[in-house]
C-alpha positions, 0 to 999 in steps of 0.5 A, spaced: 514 465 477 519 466 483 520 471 488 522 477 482 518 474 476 512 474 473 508 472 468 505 477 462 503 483 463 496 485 465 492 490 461 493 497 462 485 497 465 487 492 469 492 496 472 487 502 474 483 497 477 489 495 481 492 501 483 484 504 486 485 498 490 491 500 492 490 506 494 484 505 498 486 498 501 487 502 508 481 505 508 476 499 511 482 496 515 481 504 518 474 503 520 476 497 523 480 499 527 476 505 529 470 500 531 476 497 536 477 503 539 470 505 539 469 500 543 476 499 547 474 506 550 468 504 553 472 500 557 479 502 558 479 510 555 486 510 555 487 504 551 483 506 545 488 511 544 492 506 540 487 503 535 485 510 534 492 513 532 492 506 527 486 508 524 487 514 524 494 513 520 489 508 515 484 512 514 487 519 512 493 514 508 490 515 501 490 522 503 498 522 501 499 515 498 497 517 491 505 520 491 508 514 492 503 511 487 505 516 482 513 514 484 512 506 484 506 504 478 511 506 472 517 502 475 512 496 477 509 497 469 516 497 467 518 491 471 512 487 469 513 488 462 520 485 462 516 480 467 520 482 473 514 483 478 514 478 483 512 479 490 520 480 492 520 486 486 514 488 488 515 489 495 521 492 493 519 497 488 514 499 494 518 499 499 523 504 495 517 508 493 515 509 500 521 512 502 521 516 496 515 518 498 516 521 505 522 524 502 518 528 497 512 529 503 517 530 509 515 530 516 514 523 516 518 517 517 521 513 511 520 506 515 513 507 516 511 510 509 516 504 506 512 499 510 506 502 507 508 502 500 512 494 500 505 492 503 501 496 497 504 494 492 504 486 495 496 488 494 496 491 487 499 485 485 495 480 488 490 484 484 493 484 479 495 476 479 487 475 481 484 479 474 489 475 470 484 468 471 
């Protein structure tokens, strides 16, 4: 396996798996940062605004992510059956989901969503790579 292949496909049940994950990775990273904010603003009110704003993103991220799982997982599917799903493919897809993505949502900016998605198809496949051992 290199940057832009990978081994066999997973099974489809292992794709389910991976992509609740993938939707819902935000969500325990919003809580901590939310526990930083929460404790920051007991002593500089001002400061906790940025962890809140962060976990405030996070938090309502799977809210709107699903769009850019319904844009990315068919690509990622396809790529890892022709065993073209490596972490450089992955990101990739992601990245170009998450731009699809704020395009089809609007209002939001492409860099951040197109972060978001490299990030989340790094997570799905990892996940993917674990459930295969």
């Amino acid at each position: 396996m290199t940057l832009w292949r990978s081994g066999p496909a997973p099974a489809p049940r292992d794709w389910l798996l991976a992509g609740l994950i993938g939707w819902f990775w935000s969500v325990p990273f919003g809580l901590a940062l939310w526990l930083v904010a929460v404790v920051l603003g007991n002593l500089l009110p001002e400061l906790a605004l940025i962890p809140m704003a962060g976990a405030l993103f996070l938090l309502f991220a799977p809210a709107f992510s699903w769009i850019g799982l319904v844009i990315a997982l068919p690509m990622a599917v396809g790529a890892a059956r022709q065993g073209r799903f490596g972490p450089g493919s992955a990101a990739l897809i992601g990245a170009v989901a998450g731009g699809l993505a704020a395009w089809v949502l609007g209002g939001t900016n492409a860099a951040v969503t197109a972060a978001f998605g490299a990030i989340t198809l790094l997570i799905i496949r990892a996940t993917l790579t674990l459930a295969a051992r």
